[in-house]
HTML snippet that shows the backbone in 3Dmol.js (N, CA, C, O; Angstrom):
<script src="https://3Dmol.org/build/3Dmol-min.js"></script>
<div id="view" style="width:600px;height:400px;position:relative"></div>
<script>
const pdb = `
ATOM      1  N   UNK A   1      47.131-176.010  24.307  1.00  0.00           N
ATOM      2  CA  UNK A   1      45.696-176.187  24.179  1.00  0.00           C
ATOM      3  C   UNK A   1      45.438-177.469  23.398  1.00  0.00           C
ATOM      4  O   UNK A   1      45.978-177.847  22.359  1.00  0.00           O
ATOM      5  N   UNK A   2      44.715-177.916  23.958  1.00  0.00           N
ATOM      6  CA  UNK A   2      44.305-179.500  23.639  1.00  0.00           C
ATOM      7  C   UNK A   2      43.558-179.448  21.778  1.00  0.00           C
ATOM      8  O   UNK A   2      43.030-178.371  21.500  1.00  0.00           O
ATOM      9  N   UNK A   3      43.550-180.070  21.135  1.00  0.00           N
ATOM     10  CA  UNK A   3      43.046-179.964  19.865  1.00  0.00           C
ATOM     11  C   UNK A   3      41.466-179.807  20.008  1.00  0.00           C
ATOM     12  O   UNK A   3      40.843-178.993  19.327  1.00  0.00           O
ATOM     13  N   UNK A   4      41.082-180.342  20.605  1.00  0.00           N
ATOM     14  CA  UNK A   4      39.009-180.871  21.292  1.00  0.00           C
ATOM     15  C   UNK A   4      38.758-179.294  21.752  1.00  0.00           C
ATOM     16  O   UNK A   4      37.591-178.987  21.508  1.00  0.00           O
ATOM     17  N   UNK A   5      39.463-178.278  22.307  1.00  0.00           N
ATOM     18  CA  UNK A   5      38.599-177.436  23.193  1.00  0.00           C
ATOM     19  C   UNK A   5      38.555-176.132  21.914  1.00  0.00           C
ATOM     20  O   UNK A   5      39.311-175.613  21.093  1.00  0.00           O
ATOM     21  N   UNK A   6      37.549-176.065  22.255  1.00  0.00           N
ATOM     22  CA  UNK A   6      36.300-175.033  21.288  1.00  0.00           C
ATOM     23  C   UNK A   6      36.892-173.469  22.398  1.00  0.00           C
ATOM     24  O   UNK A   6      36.994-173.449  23.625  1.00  0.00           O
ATOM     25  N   UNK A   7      37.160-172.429  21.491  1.00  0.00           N
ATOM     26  CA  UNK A   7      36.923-171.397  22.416  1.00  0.00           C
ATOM     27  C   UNK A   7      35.953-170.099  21.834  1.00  0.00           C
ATOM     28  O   UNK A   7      36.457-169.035  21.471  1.00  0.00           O
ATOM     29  N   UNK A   8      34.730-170.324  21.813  1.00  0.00           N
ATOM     30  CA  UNK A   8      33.891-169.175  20.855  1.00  0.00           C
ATOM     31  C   UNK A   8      33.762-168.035  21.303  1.00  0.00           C
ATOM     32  O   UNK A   8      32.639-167.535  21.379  1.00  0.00           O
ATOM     33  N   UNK A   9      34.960-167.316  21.728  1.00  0.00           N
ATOM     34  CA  UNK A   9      35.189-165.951  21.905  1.00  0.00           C
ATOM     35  C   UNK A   9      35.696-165.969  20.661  1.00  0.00           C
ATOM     36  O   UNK A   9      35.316-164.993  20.013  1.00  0.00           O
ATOM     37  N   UNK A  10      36.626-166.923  19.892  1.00  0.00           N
ATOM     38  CA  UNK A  10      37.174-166.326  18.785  1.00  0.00           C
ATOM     39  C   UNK A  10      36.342-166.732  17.533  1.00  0.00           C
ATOM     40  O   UNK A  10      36.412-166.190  16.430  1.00  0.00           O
ATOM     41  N   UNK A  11      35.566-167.745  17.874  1.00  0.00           N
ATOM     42  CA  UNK A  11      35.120-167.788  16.263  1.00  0.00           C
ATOM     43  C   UNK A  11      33.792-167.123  16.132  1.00  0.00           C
ATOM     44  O   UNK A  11      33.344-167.020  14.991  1.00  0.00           O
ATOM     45  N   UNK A  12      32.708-166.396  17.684  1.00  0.00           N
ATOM     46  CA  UNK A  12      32.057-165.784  17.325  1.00  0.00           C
ATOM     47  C   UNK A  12      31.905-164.370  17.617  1.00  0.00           C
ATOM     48  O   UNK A  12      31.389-164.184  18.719  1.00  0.00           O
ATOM     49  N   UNK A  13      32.206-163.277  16.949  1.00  0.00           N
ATOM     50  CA  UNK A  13      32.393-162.041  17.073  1.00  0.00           C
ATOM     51  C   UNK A  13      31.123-161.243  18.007  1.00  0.00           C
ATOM     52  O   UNK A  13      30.034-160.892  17.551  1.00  0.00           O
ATOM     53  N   UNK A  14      31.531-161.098  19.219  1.00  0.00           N
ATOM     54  CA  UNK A  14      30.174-160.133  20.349  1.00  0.00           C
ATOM     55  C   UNK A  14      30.786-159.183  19.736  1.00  0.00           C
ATOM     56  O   UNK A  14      31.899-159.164  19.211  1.00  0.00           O
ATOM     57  N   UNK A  15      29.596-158.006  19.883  1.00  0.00           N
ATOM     58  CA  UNK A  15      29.849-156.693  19.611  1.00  0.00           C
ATOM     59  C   UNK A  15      30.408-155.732  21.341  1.00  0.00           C
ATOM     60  O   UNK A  15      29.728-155.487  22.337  1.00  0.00           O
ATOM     61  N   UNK A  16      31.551-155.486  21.110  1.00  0.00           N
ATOM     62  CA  UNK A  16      31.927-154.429  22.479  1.00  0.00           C
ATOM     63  C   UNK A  16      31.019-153.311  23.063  1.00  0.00           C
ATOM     64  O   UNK A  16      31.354-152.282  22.476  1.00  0.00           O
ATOM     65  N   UNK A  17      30.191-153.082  23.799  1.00  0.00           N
ATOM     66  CA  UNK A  17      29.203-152.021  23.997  1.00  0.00           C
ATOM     67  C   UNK A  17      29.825-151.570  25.243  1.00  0.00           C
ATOM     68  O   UNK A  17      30.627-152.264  25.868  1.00  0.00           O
ATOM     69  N   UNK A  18      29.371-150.167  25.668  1.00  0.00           N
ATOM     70  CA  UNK A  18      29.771-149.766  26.384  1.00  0.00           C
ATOM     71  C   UNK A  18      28.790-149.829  27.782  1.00  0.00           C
ATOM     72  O   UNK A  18      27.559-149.828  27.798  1.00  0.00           O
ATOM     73  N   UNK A  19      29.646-149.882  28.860  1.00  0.00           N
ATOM     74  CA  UNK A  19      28.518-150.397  30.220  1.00  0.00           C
ATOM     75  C   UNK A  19      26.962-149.781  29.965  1.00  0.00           C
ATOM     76  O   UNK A  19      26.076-150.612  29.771  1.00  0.00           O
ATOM     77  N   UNK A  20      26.769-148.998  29.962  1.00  0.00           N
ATOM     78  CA  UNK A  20      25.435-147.790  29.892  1.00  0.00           C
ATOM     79  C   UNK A  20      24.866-148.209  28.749  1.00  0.00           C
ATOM     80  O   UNK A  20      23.648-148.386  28.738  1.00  0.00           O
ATOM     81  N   UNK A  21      25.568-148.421  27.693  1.00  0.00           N
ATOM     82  CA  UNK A  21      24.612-149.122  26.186  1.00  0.00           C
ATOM     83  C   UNK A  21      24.194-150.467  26.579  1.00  0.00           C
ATOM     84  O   UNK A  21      23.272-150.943  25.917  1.00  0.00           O
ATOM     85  N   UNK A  22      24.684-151.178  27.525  1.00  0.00           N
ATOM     86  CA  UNK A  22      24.478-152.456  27.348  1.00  0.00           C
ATOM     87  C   UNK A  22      23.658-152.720  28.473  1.00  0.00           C
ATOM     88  O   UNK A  22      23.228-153.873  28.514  1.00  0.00           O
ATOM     89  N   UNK A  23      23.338-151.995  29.360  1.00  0.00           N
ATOM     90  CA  UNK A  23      22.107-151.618  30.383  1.00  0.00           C
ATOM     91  C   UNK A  23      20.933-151.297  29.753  1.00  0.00           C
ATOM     92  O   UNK A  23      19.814-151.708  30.060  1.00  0.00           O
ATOM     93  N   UNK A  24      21.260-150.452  28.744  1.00  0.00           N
ATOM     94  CA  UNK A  24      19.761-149.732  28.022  1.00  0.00           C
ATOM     95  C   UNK A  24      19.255-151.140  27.465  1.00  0.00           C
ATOM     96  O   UNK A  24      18.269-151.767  27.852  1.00  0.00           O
ATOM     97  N   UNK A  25      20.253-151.524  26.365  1.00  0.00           N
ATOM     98  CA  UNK A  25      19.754-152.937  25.317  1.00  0.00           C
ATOM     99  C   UNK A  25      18.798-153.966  26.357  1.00  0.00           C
ATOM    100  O   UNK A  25      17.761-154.594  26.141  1.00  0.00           O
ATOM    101  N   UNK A  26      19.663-153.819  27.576  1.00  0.00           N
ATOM    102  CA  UNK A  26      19.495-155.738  28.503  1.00  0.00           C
ATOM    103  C   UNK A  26      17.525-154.802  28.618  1.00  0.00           C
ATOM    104  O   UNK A  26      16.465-155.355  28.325  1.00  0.00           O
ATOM    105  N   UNK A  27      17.673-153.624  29.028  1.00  0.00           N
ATOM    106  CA  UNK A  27      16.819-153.099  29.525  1.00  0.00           C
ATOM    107  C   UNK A  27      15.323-153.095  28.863  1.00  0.00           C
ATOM    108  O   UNK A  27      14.231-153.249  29.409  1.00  0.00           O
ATOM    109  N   UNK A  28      15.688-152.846  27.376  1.00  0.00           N
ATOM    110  CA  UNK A  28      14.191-152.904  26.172  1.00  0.00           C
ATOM    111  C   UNK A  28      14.241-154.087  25.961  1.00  0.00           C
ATOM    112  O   UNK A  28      13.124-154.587  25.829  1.00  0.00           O
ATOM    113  N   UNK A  29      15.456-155.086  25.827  1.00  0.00           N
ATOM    114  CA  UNK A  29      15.194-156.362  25.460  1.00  0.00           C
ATOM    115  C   UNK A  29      13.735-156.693  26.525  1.00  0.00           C
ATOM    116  O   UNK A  29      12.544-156.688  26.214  1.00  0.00           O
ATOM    117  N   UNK A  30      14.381-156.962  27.835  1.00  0.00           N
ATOM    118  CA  UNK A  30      13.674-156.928  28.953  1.00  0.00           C
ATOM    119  C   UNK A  30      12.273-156.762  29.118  1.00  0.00           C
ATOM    120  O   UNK A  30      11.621-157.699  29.577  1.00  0.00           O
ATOM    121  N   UNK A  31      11.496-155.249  28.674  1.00  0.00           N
ATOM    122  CA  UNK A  31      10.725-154.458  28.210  1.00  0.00           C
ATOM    123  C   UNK A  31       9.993-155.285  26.844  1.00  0.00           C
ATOM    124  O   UNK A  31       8.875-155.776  27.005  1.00  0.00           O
ATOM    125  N   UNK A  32      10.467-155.366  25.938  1.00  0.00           N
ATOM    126  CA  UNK A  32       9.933-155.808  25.010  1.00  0.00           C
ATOM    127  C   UNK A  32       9.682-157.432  25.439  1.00  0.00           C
ATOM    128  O   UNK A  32       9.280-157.890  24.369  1.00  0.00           O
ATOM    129  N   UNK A  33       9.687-157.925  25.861  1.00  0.00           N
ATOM    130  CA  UNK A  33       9.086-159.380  26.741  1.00  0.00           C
ATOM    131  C   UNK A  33       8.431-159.570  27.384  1.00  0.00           C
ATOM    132  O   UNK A  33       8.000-160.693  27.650  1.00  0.00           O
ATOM    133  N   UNK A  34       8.088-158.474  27.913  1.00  0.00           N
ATOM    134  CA  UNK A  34       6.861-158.508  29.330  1.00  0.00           C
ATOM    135  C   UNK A  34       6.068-157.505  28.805  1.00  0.00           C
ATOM    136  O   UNK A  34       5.183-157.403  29.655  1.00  0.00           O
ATOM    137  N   UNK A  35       5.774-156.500  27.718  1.00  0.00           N
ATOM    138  CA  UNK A  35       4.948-155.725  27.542  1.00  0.00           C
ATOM    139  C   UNK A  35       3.647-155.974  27.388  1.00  0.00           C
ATOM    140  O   UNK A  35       2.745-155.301  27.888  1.00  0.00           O
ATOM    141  N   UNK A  36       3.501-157.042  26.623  1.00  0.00           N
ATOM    142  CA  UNK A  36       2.423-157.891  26.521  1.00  0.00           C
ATOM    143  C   UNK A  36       1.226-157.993  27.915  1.00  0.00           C
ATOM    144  O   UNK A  36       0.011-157.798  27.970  1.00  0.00           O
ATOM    145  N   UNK A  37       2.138-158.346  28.818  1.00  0.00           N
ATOM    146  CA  UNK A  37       1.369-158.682  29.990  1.00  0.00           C
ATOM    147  C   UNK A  37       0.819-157.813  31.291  1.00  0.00           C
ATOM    148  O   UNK A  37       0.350-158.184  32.367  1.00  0.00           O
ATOM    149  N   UNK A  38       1.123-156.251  30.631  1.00  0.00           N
ATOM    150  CA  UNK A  38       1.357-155.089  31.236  1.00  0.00           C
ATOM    151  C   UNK A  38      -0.614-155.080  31.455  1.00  0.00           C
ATOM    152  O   UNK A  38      -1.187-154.760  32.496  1.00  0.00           O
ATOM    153  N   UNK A  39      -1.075-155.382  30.569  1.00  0.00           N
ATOM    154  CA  UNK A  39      -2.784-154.903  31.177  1.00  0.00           C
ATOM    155  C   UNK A  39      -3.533-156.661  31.359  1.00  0.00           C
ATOM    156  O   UNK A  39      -4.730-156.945  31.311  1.00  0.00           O
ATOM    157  N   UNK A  40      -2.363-157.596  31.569  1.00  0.00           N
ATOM    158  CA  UNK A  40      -2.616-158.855  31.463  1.00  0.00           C
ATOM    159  C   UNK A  40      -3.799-159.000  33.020  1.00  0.00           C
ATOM    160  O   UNK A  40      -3.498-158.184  33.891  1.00  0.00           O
ATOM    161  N   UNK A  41      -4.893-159.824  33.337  1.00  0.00           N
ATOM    162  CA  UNK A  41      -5.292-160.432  34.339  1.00  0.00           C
ATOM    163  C   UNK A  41      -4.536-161.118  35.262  1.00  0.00           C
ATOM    164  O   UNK A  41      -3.476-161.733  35.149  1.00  0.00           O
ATOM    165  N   UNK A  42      -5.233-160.916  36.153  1.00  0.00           N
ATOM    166  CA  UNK A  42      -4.549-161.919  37.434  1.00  0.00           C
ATOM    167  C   UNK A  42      -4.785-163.296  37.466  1.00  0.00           C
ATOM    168  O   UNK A  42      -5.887-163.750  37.157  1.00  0.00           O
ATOM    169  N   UNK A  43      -3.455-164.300  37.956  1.00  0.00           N
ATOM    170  CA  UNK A  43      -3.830-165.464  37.724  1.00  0.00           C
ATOM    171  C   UNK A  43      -3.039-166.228  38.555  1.00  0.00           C
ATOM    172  O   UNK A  43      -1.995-165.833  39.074  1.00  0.00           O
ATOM    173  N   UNK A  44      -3.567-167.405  38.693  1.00  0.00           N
ATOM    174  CA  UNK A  44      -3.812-168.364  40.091  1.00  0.00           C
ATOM    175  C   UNK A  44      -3.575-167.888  41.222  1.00  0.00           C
ATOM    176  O   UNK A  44      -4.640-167.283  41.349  1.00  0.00           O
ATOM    177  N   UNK A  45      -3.029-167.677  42.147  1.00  0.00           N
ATOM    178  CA  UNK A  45      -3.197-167.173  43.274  1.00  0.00           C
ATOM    179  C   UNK A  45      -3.144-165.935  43.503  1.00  0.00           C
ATOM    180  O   UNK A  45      -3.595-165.437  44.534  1.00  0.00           O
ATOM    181  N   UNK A  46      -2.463-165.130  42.367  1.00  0.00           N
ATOM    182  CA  UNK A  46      -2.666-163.448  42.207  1.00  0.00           C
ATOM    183  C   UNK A  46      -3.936-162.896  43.565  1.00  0.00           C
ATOM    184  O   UNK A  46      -3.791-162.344  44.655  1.00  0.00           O
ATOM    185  N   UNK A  47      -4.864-163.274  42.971  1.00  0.00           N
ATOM    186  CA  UNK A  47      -6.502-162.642  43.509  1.00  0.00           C
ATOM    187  C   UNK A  47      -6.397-162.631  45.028  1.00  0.00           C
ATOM    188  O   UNK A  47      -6.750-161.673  45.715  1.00  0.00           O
ATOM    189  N   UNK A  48      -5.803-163.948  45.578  1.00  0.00           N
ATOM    190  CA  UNK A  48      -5.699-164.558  46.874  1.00  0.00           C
ATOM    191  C   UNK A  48      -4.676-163.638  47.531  1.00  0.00           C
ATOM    192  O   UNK A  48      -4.778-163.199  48.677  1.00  0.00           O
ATOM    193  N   UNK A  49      -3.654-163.390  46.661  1.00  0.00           N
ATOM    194  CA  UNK A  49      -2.068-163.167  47.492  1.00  0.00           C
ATOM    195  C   UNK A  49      -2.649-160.964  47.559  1.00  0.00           C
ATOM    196  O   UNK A  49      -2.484-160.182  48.495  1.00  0.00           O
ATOM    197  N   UNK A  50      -3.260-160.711  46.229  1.00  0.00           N
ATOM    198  CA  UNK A  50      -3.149-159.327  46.176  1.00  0.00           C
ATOM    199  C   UNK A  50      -4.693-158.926  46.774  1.00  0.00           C
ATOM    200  O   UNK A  50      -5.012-158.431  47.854  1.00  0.00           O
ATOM    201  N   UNK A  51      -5.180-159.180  46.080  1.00  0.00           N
ATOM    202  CA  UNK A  51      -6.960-158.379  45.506  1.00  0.00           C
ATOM    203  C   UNK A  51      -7.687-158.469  47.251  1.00  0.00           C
ATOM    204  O   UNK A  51      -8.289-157.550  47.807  1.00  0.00           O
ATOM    205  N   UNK A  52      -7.400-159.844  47.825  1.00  0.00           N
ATOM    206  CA  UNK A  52      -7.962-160.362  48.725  1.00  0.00           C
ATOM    207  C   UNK A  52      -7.296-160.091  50.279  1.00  0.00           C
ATOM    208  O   UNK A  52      -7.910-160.173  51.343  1.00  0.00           O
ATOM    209  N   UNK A  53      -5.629-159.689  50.056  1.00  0.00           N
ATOM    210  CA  UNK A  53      -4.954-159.821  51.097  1.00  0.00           C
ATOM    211  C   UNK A  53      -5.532-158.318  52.142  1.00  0.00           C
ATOM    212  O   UNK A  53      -5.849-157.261  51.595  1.00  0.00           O
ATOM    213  N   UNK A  54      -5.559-158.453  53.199  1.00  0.00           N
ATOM    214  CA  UNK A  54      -6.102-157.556  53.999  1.00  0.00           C
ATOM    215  C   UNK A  54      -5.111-156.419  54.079  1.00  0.00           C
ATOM    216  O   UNK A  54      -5.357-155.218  53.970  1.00  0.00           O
ATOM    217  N   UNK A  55      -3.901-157.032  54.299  1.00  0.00           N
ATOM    218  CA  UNK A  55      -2.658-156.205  54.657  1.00  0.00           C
ATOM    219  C   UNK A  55      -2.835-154.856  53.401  1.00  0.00           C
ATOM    220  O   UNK A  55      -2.663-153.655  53.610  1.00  0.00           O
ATOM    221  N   UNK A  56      -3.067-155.251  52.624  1.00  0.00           N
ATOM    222  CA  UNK A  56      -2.593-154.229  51.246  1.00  0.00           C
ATOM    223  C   UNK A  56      -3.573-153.384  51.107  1.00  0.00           C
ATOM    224  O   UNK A  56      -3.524-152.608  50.153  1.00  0.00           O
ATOM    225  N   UNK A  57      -4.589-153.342  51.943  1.00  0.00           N
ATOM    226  CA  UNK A  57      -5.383-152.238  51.896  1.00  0.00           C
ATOM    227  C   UNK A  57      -4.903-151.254  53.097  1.00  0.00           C
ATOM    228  O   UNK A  57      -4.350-151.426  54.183  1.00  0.00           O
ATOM    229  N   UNK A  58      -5.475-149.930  52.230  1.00  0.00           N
ATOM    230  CA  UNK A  58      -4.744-148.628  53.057  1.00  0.00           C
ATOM    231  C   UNK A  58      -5.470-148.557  54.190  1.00  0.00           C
ATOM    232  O   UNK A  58      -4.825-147.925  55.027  1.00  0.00           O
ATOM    233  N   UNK A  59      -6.633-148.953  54.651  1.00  0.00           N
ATOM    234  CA  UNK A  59      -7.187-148.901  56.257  1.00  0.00           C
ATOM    235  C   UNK A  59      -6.306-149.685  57.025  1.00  0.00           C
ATOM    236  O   UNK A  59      -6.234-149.297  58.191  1.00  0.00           O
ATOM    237  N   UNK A  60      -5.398-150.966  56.664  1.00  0.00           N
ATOM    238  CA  UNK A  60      -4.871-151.610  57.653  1.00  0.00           C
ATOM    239  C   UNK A  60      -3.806-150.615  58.174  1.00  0.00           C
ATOM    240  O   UNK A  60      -3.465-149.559  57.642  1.00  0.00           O
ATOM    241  N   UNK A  61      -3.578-150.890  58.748  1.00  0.00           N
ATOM    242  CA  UNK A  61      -2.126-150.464  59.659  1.00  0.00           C
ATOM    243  C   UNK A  61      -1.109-151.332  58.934  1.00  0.00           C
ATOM    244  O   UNK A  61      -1.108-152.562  58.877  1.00  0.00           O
ATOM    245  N   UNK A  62      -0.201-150.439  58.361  1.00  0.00           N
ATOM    246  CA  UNK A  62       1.663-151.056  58.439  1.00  0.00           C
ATOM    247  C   UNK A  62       1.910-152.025  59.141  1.00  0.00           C
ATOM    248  O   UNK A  62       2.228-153.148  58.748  1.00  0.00           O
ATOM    249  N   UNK A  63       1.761-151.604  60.389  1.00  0.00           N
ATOM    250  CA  UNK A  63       2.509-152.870  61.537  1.00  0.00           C
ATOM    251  C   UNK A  63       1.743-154.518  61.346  1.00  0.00           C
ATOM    252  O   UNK A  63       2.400-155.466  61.777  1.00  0.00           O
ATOM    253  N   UNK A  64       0.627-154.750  60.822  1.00  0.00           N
ATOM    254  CA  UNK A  64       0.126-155.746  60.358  1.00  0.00           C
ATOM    255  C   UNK A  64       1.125-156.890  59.404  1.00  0.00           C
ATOM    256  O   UNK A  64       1.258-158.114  59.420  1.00  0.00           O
ATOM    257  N   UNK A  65       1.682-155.833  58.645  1.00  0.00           N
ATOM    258  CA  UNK A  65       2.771-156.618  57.716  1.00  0.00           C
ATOM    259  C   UNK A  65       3.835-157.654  58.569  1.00  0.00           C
ATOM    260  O   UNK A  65       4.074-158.806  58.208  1.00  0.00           O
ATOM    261  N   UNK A  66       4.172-157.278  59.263  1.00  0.00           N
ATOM    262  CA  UNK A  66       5.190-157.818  60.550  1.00  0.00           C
ATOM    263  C   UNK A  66       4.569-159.138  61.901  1.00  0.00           C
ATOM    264  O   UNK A  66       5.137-159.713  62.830  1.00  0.00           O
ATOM    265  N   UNK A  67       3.394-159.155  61.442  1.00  0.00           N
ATOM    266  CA  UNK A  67       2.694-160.621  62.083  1.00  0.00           C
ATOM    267  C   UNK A  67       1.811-161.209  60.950  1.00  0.00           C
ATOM    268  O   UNK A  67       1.429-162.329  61.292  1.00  0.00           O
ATOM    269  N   UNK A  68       1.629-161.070  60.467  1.00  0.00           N
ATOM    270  CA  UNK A  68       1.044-161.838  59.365  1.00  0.00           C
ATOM    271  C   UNK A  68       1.754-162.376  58.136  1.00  0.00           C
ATOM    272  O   UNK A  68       2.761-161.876  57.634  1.00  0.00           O
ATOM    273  N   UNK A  69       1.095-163.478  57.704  1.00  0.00           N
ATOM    274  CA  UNK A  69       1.753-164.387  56.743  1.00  0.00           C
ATOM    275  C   UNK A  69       1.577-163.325  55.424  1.00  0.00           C
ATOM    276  O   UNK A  69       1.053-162.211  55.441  1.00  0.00           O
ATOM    277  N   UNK A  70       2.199-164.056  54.263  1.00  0.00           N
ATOM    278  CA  UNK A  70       1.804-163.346  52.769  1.00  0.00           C
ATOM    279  C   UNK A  70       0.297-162.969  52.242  1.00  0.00           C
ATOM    280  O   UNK A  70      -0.104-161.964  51.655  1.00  0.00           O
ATOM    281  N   UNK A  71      -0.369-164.121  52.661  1.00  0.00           N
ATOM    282  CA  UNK A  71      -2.074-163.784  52.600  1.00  0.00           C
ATOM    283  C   UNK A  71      -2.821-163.245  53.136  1.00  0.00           C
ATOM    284  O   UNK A  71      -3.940-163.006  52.682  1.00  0.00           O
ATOM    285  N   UNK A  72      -2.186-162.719  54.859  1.00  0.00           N
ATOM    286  CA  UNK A  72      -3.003-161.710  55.106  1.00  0.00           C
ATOM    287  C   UNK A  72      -3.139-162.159  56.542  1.00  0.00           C
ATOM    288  O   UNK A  72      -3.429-161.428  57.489  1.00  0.00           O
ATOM    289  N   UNK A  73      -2.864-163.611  56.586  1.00  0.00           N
ATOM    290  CA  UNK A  73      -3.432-164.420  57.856  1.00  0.00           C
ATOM    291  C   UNK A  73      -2.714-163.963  59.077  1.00  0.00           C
ATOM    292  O   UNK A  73      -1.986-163.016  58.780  1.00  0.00           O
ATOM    293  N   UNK A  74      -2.638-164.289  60.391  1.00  0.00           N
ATOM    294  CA  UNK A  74      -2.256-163.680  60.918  1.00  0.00           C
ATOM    295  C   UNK A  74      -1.368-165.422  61.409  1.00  0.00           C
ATOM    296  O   UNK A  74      -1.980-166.476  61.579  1.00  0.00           O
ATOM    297  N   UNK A  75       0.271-165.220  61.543  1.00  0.00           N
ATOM    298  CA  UNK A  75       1.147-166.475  61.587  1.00  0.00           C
ATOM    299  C   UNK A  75       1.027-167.354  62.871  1.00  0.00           C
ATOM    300  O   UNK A  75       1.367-168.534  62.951  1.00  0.00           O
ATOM    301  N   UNK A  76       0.568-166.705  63.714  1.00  0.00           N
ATOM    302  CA  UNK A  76       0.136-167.643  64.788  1.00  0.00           C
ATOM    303  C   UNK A  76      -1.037-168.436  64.692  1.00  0.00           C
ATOM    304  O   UNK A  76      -1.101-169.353  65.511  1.00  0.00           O
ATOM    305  N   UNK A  77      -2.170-168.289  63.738  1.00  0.00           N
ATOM    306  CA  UNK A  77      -2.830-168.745  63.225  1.00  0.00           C
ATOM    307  C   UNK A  77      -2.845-170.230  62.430  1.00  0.00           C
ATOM    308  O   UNK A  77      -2.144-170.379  61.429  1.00  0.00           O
ATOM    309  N   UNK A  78      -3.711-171.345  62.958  1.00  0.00           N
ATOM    310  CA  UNK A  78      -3.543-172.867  62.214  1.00  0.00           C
ATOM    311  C   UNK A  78      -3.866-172.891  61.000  1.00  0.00           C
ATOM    312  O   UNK A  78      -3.279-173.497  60.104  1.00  0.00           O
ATOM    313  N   UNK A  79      -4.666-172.336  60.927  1.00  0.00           N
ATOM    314  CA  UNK A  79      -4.636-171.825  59.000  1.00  0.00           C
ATOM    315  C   UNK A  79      -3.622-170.768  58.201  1.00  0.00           C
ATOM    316  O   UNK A  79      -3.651-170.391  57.030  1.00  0.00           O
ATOM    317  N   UNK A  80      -2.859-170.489  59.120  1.00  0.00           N
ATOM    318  CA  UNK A  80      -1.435-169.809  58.011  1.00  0.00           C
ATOM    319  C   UNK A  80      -0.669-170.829  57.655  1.00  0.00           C
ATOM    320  O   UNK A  80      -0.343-171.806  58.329  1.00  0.00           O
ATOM    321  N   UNK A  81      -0.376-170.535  56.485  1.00  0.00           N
ATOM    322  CA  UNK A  81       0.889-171.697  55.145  1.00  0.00           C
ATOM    323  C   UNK A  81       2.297-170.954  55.957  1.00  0.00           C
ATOM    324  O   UNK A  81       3.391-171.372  55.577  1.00  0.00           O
ATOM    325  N   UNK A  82       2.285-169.950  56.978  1.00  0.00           N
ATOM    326  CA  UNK A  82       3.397-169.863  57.884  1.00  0.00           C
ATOM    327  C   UNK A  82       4.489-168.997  56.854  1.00  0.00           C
ATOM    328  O   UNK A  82       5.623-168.628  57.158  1.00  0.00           O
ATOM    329  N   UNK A  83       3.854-168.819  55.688  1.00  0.00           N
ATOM    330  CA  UNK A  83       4.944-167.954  54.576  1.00  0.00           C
ATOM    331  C   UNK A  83       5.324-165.938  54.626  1.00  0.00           C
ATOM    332  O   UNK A  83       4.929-165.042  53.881  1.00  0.00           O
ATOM    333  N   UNK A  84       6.138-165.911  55.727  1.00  0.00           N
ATOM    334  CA  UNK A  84       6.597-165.007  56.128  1.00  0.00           C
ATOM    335  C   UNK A  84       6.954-163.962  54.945  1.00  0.00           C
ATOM    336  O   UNK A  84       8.069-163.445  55.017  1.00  0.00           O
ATOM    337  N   UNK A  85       6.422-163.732  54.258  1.00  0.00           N
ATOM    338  CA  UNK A  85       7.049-161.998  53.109  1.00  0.00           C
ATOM    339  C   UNK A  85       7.092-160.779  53.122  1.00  0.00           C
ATOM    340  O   UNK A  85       6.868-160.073  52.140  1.00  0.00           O
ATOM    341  N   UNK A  86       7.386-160.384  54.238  1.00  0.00           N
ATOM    342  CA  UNK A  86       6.769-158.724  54.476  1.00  0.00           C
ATOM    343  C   UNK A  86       7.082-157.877  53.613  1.00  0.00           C
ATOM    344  O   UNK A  86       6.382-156.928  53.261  1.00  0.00           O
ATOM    345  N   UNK A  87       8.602-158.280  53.048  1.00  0.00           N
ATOM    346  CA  UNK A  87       9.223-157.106  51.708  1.00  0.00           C
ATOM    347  C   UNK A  87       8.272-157.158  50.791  1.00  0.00           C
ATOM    348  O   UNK A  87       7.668-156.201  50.307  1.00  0.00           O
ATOM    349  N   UNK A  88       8.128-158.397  50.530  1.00  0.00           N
ATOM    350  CA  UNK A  88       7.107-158.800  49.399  1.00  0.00           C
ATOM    351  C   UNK A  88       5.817-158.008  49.375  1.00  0.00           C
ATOM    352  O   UNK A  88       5.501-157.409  48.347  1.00  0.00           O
ATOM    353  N   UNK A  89       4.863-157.967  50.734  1.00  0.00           N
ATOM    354  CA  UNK A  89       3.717-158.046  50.842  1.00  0.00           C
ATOM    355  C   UNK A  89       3.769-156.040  51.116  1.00  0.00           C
ATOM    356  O   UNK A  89       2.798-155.319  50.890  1.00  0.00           O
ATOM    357  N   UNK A  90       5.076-155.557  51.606  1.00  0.00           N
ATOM    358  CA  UNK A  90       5.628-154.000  50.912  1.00  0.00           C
ATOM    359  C   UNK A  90       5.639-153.719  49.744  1.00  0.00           C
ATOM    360  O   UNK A  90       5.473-152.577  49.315  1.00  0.00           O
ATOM    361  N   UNK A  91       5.770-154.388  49.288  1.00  0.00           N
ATOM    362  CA  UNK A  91       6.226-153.757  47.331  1.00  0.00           C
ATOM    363  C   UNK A  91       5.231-153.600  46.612  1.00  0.00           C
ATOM    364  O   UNK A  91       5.231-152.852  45.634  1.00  0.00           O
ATOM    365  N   UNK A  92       3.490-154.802  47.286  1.00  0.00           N
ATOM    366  CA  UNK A  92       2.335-154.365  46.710  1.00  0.00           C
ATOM    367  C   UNK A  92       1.815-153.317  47.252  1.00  0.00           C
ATOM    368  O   UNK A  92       1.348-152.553  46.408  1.00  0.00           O
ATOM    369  N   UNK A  93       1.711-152.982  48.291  1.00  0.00           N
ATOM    370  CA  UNK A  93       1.398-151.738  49.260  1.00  0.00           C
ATOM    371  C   UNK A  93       1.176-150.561  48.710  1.00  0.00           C
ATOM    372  O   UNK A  93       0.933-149.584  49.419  1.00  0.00           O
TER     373      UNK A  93
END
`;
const viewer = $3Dmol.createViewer("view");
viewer.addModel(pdb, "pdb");
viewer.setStyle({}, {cartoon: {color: "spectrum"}});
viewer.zoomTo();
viewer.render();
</script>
């Protein structure tokens, strides 16, 4: 080993956790970072992509998701941005 190379496994001590402890930790860390924003407003295109999109209301039909862009438009359409998300535009559903 060359004199120059640093290896800070040894000079800085991680604590060993066990798989399942270290899921929970990643997990509240996680949690405790975004809690804040849990009753947060919608913002910049939020309104457009969710509030506004046609698809995400329960009168549409499902099968809508599968020709239409993320906003609602329908992709054959000259005014669709052509942005295909259906998982996406599922998960608000």
């Amino acid at each position: 080993m060359a004199p120059c190379e640093v290896h800070w496994d040894h000079r800085i001590p991680l604590p060993k956790l066990a798989p399942v402890r270290a899921k929970v930790t990643v997990a509240l860390v996680a949690l405790l970072c975004f809690i804040n924003s849990y009753d947060g407003e919608f913002v910049f295109d939020d309104s457009e992509a969710i509030v506004n999109n046609k698809d995400l209301r329960p009168a549409t039909p499902l099968n809508n998701i599968w020709s239409n862009d993320f906003w609602g438009s329908n992709l054959s359409s000259n005014s669709s941005h052509k942005s295909y998300r259906p998982l996406t535009v599922l998960t608000f559903r």
